[in-house]
Every structure is written in structure tokens, then in C-alpha cells.
N, C-alpha and C positions, 0 to 999 in steps of 0.2 A: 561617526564613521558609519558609513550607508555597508552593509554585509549584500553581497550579491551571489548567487551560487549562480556555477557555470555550470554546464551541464551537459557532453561532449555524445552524439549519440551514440549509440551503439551499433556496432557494424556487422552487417548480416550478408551474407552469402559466405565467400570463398576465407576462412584463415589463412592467407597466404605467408603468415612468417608461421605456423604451425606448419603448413605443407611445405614449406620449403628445408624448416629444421629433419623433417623427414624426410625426404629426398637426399637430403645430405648425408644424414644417417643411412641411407642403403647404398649410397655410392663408396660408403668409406669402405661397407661390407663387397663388393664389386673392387674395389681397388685393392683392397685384400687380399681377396683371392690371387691378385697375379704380383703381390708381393715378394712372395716367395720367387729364388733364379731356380726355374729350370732349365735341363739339358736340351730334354726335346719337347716344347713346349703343348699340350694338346689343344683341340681344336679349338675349345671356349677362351682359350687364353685370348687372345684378342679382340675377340669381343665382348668381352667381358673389361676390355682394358677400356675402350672404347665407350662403351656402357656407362662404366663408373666415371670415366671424363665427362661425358655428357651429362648425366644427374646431378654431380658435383655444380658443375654449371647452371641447371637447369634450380636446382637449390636455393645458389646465390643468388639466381633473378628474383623466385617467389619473397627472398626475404626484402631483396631492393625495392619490390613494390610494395612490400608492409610499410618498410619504412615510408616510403613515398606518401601513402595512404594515410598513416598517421601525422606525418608534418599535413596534411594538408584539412584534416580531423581539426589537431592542435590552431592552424592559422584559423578556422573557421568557428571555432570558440571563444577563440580570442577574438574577430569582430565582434561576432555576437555580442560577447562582453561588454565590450566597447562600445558596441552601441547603445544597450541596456544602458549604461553609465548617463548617457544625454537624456 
């Protein structure tokens, strides 16, 4: 049995599922805040709702392109591999 090590590079610029788990984590704090019902709401309350919608979002993209980036990591190991093999 021929042993072959794969070797997957390593990825350099943006962590996008690190930036995205954080973004996440300051929208929760952002939606927090207007968690609470008030009577007469003050000014930030809305923008603040709005804010935390949007980072919430903003979030889940950075981690959709981790994933994205990694399947496409993983496929390109996997030819590698593959080819190594012949």
C-alpha cells in the first residue's frame, strides 16, 4: 500500500468564518439591547434594531464563504491527490 500525504494549503488573508463568528457575536449584543418592551422607546432603539439585523446577516454571509472556501480547498486536495496517485 503506496502511503501518500495530502497536503491542503494554507489560507492567508481574510478568516472569514472567524469574522463572521464575530460579527455574529455583536449583533446578538445589538439585538439585546432592544430586547427588552419599552413604553417610550429612545432614539437608538431603532437603530440599533436595524444594526443588529444587519450584522446578524452580515455574519452569516462571512461564514457562507468559509464554508464555500473550504469545499473548494477540500475539492482541490482531493485532485491533487488524485493525481499524485497516476
Amino acid at each position: 500500500m503506496r502511503h501518500v500525504t495530502v497536503t491542503i494549503p494554507a489560507a492567508h488573508g481574510v478568516d472569514w468564518k472567524g469574522l463572521g463568528y464575530l460579527v455574529s457575536i455583536a449583533s446578538v449584543f445589538f439585538l439585546g439591547a432592544v430586547a427588552w418592551p419599552k413604553d417610550n422607546p429612545p432614539g437608538w432603539y431603532y437603530p440599533a434594531l436595524i444594526f443588529g439585523m444587519l450584522t446578524s446577516i452580515l455574519g452569516m454571509g462571512f461564514r457562507y464563504m468559509a464554508h464555500r472556501a473550504m469545499q473548494r480547498e477540500v475539492r482541490s486536495a482531493e485532485a491533487e491527490a488524485e493525481a499524485n496517485k497516476r
